[in-house]
C-alpha positions in Angstrom: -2.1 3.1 -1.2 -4.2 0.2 0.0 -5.1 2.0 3.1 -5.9 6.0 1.9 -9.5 6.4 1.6 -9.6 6.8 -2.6 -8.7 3.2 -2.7 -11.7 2.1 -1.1 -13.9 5.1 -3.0 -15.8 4.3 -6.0 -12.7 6.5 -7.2 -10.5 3.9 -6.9 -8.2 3.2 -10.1 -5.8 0.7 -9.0 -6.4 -3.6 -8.7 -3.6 -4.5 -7.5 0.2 -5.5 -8.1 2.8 -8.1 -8.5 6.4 -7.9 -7.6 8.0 -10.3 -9.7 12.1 -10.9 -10.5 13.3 -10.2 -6.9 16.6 -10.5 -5.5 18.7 -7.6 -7.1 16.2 -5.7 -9.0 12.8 -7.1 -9.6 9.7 -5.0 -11.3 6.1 -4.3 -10.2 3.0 -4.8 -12.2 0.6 -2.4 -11.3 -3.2 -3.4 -12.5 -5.6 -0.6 -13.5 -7.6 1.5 -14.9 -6.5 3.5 -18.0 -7.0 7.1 -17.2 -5.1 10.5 -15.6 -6.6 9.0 -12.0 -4.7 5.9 -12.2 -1.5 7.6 -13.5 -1.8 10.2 -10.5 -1.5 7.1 -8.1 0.7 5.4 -10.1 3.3 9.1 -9.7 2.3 9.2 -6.0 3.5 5.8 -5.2 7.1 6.4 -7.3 7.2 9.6 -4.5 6.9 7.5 -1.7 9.1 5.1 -2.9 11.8 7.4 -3.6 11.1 9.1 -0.2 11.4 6.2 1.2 14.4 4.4 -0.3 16.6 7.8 -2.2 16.1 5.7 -5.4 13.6 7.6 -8.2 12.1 3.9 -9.6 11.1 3.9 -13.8 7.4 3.3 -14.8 6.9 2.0 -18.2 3.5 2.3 -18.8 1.0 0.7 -21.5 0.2 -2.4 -22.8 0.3 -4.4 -25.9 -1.6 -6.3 -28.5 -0.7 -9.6 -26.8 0.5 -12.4 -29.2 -3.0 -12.1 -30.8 -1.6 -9.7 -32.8 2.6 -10.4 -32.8 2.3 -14.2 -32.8 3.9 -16.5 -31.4 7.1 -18.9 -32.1 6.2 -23.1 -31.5 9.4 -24.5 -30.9 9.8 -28.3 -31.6 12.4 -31.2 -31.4 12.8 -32.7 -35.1 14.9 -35.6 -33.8 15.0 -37.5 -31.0 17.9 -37.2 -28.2 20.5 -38.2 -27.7 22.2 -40.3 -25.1 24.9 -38.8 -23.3 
């Protein structure tokens, strides 16, 4: 995608990615904008992927609160260690 023309458009949607948890399976981030444009790349990409590879990949898509809203858990030691 980096190299079509639409990415370097004002029409761009997409900021860029992050492959993370490689190895035997792994997931890409995908940063963008949140409208049908960035979901259209988003579907072309799975395409190539799959026309590359034979393997359809899943796209979750959304976002949350963040813990802003969940919260968060503070985990802390109430005695010291112990020596082994």
């Amino acid at each position: 995608m980096q190299h079509c023309k639409v990415s370097k458009s004002e029409n761009g949607t997409l900021f860029g990615a992050k492959i993370t948890g490689g190895g035997s399976g792994g997931s890409v981030c995908i940063v963008g904008r949140n409208c049908l444009r960035s979901s259209e790349q988003i579907l072309e990409i799975q395409k190539k992927y799959k026309a590359a590879t034979g393997f359809m990949p899943f796209v979750f898509e959304g976002s949350s609160p963040g813990a802003g809203e969940f919260g968060y858990l503070k985990i802390r030691r109430r005695f010291p260690p112990t020596e082994a």
